[in-house]
LOLO-694610 format. One record per residue (C-alpha): x, y, z. Coordinates in pm, whole numbers, padded with zeros to 5 digits, always signed. Each point is the difference from the previous one (the first is absolute). Layout:
XYZ
...
This chain:
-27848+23631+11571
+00210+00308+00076
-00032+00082-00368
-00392+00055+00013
-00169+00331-00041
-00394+00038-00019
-00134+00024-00345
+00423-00038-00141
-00078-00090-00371
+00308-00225-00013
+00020-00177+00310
+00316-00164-00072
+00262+00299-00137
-00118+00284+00232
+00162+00295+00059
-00033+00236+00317
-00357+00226+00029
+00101+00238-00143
+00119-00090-00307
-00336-00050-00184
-00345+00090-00010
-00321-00166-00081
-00178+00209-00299
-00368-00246-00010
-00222+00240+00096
-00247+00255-00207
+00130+00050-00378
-00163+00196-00266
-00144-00261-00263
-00134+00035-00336
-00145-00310-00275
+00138+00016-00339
-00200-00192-00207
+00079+00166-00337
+00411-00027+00096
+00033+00359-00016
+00155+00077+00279
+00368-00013-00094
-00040+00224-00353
-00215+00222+00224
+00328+00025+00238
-00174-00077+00287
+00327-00063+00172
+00002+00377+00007
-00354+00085+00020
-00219-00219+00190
-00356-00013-00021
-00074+00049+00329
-00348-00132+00186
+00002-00347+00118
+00156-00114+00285
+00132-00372+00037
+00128-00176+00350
+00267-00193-00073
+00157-00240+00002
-00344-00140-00116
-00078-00016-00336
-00337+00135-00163
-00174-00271-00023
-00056-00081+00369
-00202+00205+00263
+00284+00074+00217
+00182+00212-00267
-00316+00243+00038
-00103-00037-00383
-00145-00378-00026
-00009+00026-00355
+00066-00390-00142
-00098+00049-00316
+00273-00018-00249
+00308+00333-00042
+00292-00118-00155
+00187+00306+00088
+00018+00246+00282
+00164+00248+00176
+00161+00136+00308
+00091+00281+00152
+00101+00174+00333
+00247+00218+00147
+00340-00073+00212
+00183+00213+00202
+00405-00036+00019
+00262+00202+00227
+00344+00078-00150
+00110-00330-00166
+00294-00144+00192
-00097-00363-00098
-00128-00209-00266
-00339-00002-00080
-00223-00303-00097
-00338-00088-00072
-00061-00382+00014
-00352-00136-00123
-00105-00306+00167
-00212-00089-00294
-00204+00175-00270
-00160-00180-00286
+00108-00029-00255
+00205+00290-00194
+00099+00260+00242
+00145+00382-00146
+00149+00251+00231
+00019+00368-00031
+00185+00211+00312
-00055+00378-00051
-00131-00086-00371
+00376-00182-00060
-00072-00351-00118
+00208-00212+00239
-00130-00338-00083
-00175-00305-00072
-00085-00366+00079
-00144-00301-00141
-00179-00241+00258
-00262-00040+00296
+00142-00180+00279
+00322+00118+00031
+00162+00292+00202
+00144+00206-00219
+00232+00307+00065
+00092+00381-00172
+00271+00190+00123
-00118+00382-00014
+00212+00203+00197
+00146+00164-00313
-00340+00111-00083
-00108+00175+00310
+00019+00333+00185
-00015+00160+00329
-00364+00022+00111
-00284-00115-00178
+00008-00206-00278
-00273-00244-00248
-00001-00361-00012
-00219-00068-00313
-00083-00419-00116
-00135-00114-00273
-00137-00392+00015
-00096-00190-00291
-00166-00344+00024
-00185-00205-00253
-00155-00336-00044
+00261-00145-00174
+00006-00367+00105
+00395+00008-00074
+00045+00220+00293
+00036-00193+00283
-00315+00069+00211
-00022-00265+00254
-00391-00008+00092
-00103+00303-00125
-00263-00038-00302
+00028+00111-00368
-00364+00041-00097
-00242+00261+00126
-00133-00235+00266
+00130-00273+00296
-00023-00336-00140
+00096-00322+00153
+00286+00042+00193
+00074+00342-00144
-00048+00338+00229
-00043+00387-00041
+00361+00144-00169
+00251+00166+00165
+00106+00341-00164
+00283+00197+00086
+00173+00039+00338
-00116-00223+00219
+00298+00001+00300
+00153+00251+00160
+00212+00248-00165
+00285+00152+00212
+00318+00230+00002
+00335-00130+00132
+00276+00242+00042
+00335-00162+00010
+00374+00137-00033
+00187+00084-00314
+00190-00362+00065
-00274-00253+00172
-00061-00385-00008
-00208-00074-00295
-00083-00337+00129
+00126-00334+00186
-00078-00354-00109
-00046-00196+00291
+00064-00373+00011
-00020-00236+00268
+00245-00323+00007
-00112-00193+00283
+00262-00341-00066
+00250+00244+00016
-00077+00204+00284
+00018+00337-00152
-00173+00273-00218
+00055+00153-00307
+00027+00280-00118
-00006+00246-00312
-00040+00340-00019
-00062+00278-00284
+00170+00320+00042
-00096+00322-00169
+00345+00160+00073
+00331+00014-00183
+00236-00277+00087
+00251+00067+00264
+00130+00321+00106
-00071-00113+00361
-00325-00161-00003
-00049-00300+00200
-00299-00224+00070
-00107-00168+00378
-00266-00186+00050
-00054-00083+00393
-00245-00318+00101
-00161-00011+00350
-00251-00220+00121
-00237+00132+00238
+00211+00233+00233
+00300-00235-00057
+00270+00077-00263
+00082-00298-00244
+00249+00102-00241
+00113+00316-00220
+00241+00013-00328
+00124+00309-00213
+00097-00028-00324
+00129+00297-00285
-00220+00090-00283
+00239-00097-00295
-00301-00062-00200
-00348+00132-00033
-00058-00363+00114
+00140-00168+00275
-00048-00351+00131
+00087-00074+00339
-00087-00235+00260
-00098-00037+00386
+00096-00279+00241
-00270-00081+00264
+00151-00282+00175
+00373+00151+00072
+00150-00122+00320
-00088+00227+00251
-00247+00155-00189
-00337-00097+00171
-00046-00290+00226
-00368-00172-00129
+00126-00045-00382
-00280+00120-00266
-00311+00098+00058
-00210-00148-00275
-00293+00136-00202
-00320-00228+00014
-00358+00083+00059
-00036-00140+00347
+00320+00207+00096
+00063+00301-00289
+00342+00106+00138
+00132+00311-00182
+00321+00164+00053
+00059+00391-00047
+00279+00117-00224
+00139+00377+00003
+00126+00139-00351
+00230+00229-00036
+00218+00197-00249
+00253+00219+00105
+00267+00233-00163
+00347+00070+00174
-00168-00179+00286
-00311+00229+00070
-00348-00213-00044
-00178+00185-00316
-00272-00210-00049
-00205-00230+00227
-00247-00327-00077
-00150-00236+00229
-00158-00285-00097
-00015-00420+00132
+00002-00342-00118
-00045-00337+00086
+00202-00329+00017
-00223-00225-00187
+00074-00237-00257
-00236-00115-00261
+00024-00292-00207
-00108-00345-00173
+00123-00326+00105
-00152-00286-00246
-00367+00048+00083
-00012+00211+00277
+00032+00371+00078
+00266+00084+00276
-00009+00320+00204
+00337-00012+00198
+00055-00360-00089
-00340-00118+00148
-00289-00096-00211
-00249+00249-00087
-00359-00069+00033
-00166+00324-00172
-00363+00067+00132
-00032+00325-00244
-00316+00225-00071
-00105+00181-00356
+00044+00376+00100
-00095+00246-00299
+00058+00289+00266
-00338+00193-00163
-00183+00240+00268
-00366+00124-00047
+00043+00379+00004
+00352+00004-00178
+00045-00320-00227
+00401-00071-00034
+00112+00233+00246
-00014-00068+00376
-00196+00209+00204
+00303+00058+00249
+00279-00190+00173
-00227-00070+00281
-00231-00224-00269
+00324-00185-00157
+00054-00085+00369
-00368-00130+00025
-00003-00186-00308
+00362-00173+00154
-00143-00074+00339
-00345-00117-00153
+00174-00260-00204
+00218-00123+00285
-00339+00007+00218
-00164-00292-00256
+00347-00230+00035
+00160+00116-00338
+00409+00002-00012
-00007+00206-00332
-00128+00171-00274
-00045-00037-00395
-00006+00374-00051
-00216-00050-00323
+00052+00175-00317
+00155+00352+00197
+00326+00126+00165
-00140+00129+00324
+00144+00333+00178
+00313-00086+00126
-00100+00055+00374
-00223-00305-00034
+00342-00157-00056
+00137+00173+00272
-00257-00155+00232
+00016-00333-00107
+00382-00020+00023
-00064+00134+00364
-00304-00266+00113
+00145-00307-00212
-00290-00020-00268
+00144-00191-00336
-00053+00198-00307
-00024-00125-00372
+00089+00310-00217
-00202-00026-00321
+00004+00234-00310
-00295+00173-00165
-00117-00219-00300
-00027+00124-00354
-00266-00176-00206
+00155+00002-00391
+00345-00108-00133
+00247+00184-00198
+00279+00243+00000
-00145+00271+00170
-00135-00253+00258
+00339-00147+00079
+00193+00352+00031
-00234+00099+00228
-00075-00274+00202
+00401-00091+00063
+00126+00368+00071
-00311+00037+00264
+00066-00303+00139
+00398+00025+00066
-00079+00358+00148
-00205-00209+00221
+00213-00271+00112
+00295+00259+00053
-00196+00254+00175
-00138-00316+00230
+00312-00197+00030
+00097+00068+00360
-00317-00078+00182
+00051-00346+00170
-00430-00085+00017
+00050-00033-00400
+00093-00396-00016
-00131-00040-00404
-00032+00163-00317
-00315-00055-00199
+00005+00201-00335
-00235-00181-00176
-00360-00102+00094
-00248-00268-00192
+00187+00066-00372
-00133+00363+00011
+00193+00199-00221
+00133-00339-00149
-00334-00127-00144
+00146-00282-00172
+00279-00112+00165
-00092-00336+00027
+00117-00074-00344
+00169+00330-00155
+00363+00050+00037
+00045+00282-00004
-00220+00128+00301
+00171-00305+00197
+00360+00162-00125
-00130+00280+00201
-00114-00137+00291
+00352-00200+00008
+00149+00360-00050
-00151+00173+00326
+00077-00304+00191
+00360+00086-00093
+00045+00320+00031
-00198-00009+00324
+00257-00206+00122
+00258+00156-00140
-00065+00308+00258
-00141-00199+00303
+00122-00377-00027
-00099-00110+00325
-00347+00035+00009
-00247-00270-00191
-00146+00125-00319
-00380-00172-00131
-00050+00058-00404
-00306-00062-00008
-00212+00026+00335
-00285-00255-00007
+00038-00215-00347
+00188-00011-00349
+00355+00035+00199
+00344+00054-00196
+00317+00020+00187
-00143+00039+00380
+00171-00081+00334
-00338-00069+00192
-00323-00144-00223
-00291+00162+00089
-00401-00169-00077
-00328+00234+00021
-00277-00248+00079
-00334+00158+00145
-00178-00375+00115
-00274+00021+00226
+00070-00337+00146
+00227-00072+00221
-00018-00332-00053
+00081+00030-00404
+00303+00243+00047
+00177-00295+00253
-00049-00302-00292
+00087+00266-00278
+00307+00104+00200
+00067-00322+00174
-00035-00247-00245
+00058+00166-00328
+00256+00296+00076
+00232-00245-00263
-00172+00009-00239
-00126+00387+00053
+00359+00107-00017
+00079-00258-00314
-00255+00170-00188
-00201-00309-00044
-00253+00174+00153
-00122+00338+00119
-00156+00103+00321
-00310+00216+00051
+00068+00216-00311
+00028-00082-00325
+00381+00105-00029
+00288-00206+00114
+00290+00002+00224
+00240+00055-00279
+00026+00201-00307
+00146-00226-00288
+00352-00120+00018
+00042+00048+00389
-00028-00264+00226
-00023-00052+00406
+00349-00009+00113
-00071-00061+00396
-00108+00364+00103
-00208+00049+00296
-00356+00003-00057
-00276+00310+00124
-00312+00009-00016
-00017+00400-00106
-00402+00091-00056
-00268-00218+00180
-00294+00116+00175
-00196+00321-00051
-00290-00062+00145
-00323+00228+00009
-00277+00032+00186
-00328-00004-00138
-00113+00319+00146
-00217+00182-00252
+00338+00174-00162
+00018-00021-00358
+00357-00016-00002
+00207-00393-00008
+00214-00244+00142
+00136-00338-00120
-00281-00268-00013
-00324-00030+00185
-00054+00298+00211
-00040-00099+00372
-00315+00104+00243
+00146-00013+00340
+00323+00010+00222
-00038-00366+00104
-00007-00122-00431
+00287+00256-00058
+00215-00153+00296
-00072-00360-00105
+00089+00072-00344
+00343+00234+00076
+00100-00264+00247
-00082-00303-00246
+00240+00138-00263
+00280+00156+00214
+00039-00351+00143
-00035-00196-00289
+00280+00243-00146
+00221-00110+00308
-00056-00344-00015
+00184-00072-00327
+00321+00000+00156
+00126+00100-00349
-00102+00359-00002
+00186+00228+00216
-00188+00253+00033
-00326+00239-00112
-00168+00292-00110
-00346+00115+00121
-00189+00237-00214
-00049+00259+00158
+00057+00255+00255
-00275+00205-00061
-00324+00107-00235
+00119+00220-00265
-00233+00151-00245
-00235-00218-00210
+00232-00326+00223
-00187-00095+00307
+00186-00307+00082
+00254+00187+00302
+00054-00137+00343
-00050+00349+00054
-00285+00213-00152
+00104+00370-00173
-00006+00180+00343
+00195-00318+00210
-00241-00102+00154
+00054-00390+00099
-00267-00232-00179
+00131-00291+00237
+00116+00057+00344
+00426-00013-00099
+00060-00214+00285
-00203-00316-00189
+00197+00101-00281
+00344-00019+00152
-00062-00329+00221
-00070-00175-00388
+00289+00162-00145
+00227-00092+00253
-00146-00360+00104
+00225-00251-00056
-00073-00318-00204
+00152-00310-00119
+00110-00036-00318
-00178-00275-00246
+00214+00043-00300
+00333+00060-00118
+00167+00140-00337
């Protein structure tokens, strides 16, 4: 994409070089484990003697500290230098858990509630020529009404539950931008009717001579342009693709065998002179249901997804580099997959980037809380609608998943009021984005949901086809359950013809001396791990009825030994006998 710089933190809203810089790096670092660090001013005063590579947090060995024992809080610190100030100046966070403070040249200038969200300060006002301190202060907890995802809330892993992640944990960059800039542009495609929308956010007075132009090419070829006035800090417009004359082969489509992405040019000008510049790119793709199938571009979907927790050995939540998102992408792919369940985590945006570019399908899931009440709800929804906003544009994203096995919503299944708000982030979900499908609640107990999801770790292949061939009815009538001992439906919803996933099987283990599990029996060599992964993947594909599934899991992580993939990527099974299952085609024995 003509947009794409190296190591660009947002991949789909970039500016020219040299309008920001990249501040991970070496930072001074200090624990505060009594919390004295902000009566003690240390915004002004710093106390000055660890070092800390970011953006990794402390807990992992690639920060340089490896600490994993609990901190709730801790700080940062480190020095920027800034020429005469012609421009705006911000600082955007790509994430920090969970409360984040910031002090410029010992000026408070902000704060932030959340983990997975970028998150932005404007501190131009608050800087000088030359040198000047950046000082953080992070405070996290074990609250399990904080949205946390996979990370634990007791002193050790258990089950499913890894090392915590405290403080920043992506990369933390300055942007300078003019006085009057684009803020942002929502990007929708509309592939029926042959065009594009558009809305931007200015940060500029209306009128006096501003105008907006956005320009469209694809590959060297240019498509279509429009300009519009800024009337409004918000302005809707709209882009034809398919204008007589305007490109002979129609529109290129978005799908994973052939991710087509067009380039779009941004720019605002005043008394016709370009002040500001974006570039960014979209896709023509069109998501949807049709009774019980999903339809990408009108076609029927079959979804051959993976579990991807995006955990690395050395550095936990954060990705090594760009180079291993790529890896992880091109791994997947390697083994047959079409798409990810990115589990429990919103992944650095360039792992978006990447899969919008090589056609991999991406579920976008939010980071669970485990206990229900007010707090839980406020922070859970405001977290997740940063997300879905800040997310919106990439085309790879095809489904929402905000909640995950009635975590966070304990008792859904008959209270409510936790149903009221699962029903209520279904909404508003679709009150921002209402083209994409949205699952409430990924794998049983399901409220309002526009795909119904089942978790069902069988060994046999030959139990999951009669479970899912012959009783699917009565699964999804509640009459019975499947594997667990939850069912389809929390009380008072019913089936109402939604396509049907299979979204956890699998996780098998070897039986390798490791302590750590998998789901059922462990295995004890290649040839009883093939039979078994090709057994149920089959049997899954067989039912006719279920459109699609969910393998757990990419790769080991932590205590979790049950990856295609162990904790360094290494291949357990040669990814060619993985793909040739994956994508064998079979007949279909039953239908819904």
């Amino acid at each position: 994409m003509k947009c794409y710089q190296p190591q660009y933190p947002r991949p789909q809203f970039v500016r020219d070089k040299n309008s920001w810089e990249n501040l991970n790096g070496s930072w001074d670092f200090a624990f505060d484990d009594k919390n004295e660090g902000t009566g003690a001013a240390w915004f002004r005063s710093f106390p000055l003697g660890k070092k800390i590579r970011l953006p990794f947090t402390p807990e992992t060995p690639a920060s340089g500290i490896g600490d994993p024992s609990r901190h709730d809080v801790v700080w940062y610190r480190r020095e920027i230098a800034v020429a005469a100030k012609k421009r705006r100046v911000l600082i955007h966070f790509e994430g920090c858990d969970y409360n984040t403070r910031l002090w410029v040249n010992g000026i408070f200038a902000g704060s932030h509630d959340g983990a997975y969200a970028r998150f932005t300060f404007d501190i131009g006002s608050l800087l000088k020529d030359g040198q000047n301190e950046i000082v953080v202060r992070a405070e996290d907890s074990f609250d399990t009404a904080q949205p946390r995802g996979k990370q634990r809330w007791k002193g050790e892993n258990f089950d499913c539950w890894y090392v915590q992640t405290t403080g920043i944990w992506k990369t933390v960059w300055l942007e300078f931008v003019p006085e009057k800039h684009i803020d942002s542009v929502k990007i929708t495609p509309l592939l029926r009717e042959e065009k594009v929308g558009l809305e931007f956010l200015v940060d500029a007075p209306c009128g006096s001579g501003l105008e907006l132009a956005a320009e469209i090419s694809f590959g060297d070829t240019k498509i279509a342009s429009v300009s519009v006035p800024v009337s409004a800090r918000r302005v809707k417009t709209g882009v034809n693709l398919s204008a007589p004359g305007v490109y002979e082969w129609g529109i290129f489509t978005w799908t994973p065998a052939h991710p087509h992405l067009y380039d779009i040019v941004f720019r605002l000008l005043e008394n016709g002179k370009v002040i500001d510049e974006v570039r960014s790119y979209f896709g023509m793709r069109e998501i949807r249901i049709d009774g019980s199938n999903v339809l990408l571009n009108g076609t029927p979907l079959y979804q051959r997804l993976i579990l991807d927790q995006g955990y690395w050995k050395e550095s936990h939540l954060t990705p090594p580099d760009e180079e291993a998102l790529v890896k992880d992408i091109d791994g997947i792919m390697a083994m047959g997959y079409n798409g990810v369940r990115k589990h429990q985590k919103t992944e650095d945006e360039k792992f978006l980037y990447w899969a919008d570019v090589k056609g991999l399908l991406v579920w976008s899931e939010m980071a669970a809380s485990y206990t229900y009440g007010d707090d839980a709800v406020t922070m859970f929804t405001r977290e997740w609608m940063e997300i879905v906003r800040q997310n919106y544009n990439h085309p790879s994203i095809i489904t929402w998943t905000p909640f995950n096995e009635s975590w966070g919503v304990p008792k859904i299944k008959t209270d409510r009021q936790q149903q009221h708000f699962t029903e209520a982030v279904y909404h508003l979900t679709k009150s921002y984005d209402k083209y994409r499908p949205v699952i409430v609640n990924d794998g049983w107990e399901h409220t309002v949901s526009d795909i119904i999801t089942l978790h069902d770790y069988e060994e046999k292949g030959e139990d999951f086809l009669e479970r899912y061939g012959e009783y699917l009815e009565e699964i999804l009538d509640n009459l019975i359950y499947h594997s667990t001992t939850r069912s389809a439906f929390a009380d008072g919803f019913t089936y109402r013809g939604q396509p049907v996933l299979i979204s956890e099987f699998g996780g098998i283990a070897f039986n390798n001396g490791d302590p750590g599990w998998g789901y059922g029996n462990k295995v004890n060599t290649k040839e009883e791990f093939i039979r078994r992964f090709d057994a149920i993947t089959t049997a899954i594909k067989k039912t006719g009825a279920v459109c699609g599934y969910c393998y757990t899991q990419v790769t080991d992580v932590q205590q979790e030994i049950n990856g295609l993939m162990d904790a360094d990527r290494n291949f357990k099974i040669e990814p060619g006998i993985l793909k040739e299952i994956n994508e064998r085609k079979v007949s279909s024995l039953y239908r819904l």
